[in-house]
MIBA-472110 format. One record per residue (C-alpha): residue number from 1; residue in three letters; chain; x, y, z. Coordinates in steps of 0.2 Angstrom, whole numbers. Layout:
BEGIN
n:res:chain:x:y:z
NUM:ALA:A:X:Y:Z
...
This chain:
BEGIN
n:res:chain:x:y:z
1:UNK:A:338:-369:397
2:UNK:A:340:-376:379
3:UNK:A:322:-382:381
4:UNK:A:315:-366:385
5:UNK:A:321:-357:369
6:UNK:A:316:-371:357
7:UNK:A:299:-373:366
8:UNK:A:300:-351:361
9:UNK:A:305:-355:343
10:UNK:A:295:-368:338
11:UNK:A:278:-355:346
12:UNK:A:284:-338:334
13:UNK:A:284:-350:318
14:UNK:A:269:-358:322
15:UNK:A:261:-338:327
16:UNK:A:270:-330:308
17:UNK:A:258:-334:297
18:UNK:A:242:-329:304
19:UNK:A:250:-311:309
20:UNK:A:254:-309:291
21:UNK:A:238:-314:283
22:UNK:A:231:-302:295
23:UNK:A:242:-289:291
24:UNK:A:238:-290:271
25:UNK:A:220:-292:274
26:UNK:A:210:-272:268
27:UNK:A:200:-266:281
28:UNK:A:181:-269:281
29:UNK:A:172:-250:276
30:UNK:A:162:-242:289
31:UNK:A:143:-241:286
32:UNK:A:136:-223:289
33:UNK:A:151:-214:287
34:UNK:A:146:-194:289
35:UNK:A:155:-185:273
36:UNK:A:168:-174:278
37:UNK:A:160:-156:279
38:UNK:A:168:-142:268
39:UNK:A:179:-129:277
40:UNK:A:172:-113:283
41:UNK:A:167:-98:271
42:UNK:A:171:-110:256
43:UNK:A:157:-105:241
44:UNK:A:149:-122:233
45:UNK:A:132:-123:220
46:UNK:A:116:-129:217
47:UNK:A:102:-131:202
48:UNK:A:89:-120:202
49:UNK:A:74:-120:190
50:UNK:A:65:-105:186
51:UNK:A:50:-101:169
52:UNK:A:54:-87:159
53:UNK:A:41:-80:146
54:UNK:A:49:-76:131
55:UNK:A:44:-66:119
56:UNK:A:42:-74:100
57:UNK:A:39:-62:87
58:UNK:A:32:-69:70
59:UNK:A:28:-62:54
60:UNK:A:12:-67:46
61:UNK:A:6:-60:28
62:UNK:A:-11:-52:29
63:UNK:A:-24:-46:14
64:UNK:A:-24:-26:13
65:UNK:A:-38:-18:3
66:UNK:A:-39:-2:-7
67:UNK:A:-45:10:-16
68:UNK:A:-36:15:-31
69:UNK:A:-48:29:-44
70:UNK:A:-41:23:-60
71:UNK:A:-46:33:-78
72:UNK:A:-59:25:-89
73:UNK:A:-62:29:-107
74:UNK:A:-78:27:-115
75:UNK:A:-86:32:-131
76:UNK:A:-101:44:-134
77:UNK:A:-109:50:-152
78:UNK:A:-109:69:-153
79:UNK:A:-116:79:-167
80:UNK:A:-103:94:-172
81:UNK:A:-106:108:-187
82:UNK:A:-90:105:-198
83:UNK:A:-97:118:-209
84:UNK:A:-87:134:-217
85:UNK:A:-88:152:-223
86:UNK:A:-94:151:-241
87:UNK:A:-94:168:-253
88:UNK:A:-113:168:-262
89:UNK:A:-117:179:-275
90:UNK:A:-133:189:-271
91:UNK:A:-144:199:-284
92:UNK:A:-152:213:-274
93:UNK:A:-167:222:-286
94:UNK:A:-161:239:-292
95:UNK:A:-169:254:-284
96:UNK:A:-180:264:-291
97:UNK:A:-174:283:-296
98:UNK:A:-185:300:-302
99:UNK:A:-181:302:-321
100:UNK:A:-188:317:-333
101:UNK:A:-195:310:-346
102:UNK:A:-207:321:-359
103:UNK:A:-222:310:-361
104:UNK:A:-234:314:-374
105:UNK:A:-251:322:-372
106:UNK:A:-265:310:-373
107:UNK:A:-281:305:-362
108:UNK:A:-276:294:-345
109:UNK:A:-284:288:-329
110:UNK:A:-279:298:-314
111:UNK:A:-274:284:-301
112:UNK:A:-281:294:-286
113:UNK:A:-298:297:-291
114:UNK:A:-301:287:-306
115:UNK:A:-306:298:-318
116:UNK:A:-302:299:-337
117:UNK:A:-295:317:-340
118:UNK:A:-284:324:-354
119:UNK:A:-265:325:-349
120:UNK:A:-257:338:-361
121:UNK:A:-238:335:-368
122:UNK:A:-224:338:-357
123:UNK:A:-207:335:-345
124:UNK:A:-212:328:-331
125:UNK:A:-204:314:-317
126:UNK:A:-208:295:-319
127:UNK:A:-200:285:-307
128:UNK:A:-189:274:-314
129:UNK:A:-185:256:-311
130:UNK:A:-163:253:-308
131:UNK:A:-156:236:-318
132:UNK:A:-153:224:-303
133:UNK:A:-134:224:-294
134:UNK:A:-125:211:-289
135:UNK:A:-117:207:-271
136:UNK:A:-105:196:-264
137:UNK:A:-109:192:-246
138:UNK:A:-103:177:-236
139:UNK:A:-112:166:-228
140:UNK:A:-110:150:-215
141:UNK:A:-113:132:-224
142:UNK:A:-117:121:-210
143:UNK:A:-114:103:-212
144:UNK:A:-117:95:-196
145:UNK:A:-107:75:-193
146:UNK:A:-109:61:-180
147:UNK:A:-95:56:-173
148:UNK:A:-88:46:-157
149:UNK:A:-80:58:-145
150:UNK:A:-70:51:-130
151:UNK:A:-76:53:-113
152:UNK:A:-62:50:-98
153:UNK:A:-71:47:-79
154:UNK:A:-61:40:-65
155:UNK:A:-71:26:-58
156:UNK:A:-65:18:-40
157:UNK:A:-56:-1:-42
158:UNK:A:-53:-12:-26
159:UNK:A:-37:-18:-25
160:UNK:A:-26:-31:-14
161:UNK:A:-12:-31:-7
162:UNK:A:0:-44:6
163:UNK:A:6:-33:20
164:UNK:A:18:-41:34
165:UNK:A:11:-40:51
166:UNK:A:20:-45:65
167:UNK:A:12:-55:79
168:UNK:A:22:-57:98
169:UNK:A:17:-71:107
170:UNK:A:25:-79:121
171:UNK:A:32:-97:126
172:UNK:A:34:-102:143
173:UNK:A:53:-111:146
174:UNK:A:62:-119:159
175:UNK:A:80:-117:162
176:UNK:A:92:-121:174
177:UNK:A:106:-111:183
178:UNK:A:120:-114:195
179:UNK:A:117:-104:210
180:UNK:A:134:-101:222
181:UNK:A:130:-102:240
182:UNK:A:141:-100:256
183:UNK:A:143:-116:268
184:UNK:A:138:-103:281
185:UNK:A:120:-102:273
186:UNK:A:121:-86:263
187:UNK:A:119:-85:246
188:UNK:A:132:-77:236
189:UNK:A:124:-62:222
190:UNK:A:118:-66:205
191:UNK:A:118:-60:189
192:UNK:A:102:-62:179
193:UNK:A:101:-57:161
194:UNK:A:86:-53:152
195:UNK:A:80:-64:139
196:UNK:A:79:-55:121
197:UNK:A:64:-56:108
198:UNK:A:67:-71:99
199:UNK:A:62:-71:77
């Protein structure tokens, strides 16, 4: 009986070892192994690309021409009377008047005819000669000068001017978003936002 339980004895020390190194030892992975599927109704992600066009607005300065009628002075000789009224003494012959006078007798020529006849003595009218009268009278002394008067036009002048002008082009992008989807397939609603003009 003693025998028995020795022989038992001396076989679990021999067997201890090996049942621990095995008990330590980590267990070899499984190849293959099908990941663990998320739980019904559970909402997950993804990457979606899309292109926007957005819009660029730029500012370029551009030439502008025009027309501006600006005043121009130039120079012309005229001839102007800078005369004045000047007082002129004028000496008018006096008038002749019918005078009585007693002229002697005597022979004379009749003017008419021509003949030579005896005039006898007596009053008779002679037309008389007046002394001379003087009169003021005003008169206009001209006195004509060359001078450069101005002369104003408007003539037209081409002008130029930088004007802003703003262009739009635009510039095709990529972008990324995270789109929420149901593990039952669905997709889940988005929000997109507009893109604004960019300067």
């Amino acid at each position: 009986m003693n025998s028995i339980r020795n022989a038992t004895f001396a076989i679990i020390l021999l067997c201890w070892p090996m049942r621990a190194a095995v008990a330590h030892e980590p267990a070899p992975p499984i190849a293959n192994q099908p990941t663990p599927a998320p739980p019904a109704g559970a909402v997950q992600y993804r990457d979606e690309y899309y292109t926007v066009r957005r819009p660029v607005i730029e500012t370029q300065m551009r030439e502008q021409r025009y027309v501006v009628y600006e005043p121009v002075t130039t120079f012309e000789n005229q001839q102007i009377d800078q005369g004045g009224w000047v007082d002129e003494q004028v000496i008018k012959p006096g008038r002749k008047a019918l005078r009585l006078r007693w002229l002697k007798g005597g022979w004379t020529v009749d003017p008419a005819t021509g003949r030579e006849y005896w005039r006898l003595p007596m009053l008779r009218p002679v037309r008389e000669q007046q002394p001379p009268e003087v009169e003021m009278v005003r008169t206009w002394k001209p006195n004509v000068v060359t001078i450069e008067a101005p002369k104003t036009t408007y003539a037209p002048q081409v002008h130029v001017r930088q004007v802003p002008v703003d262009t739009v082009r635009y510039v095709e992008e990529r972008r990324v978003r995270r789109v929420p989807y149901s593990c039952d397939g669905a997709a889940a609603p988005v929000l997109v936002v507009p893109s604004e003009p960019a300067r």
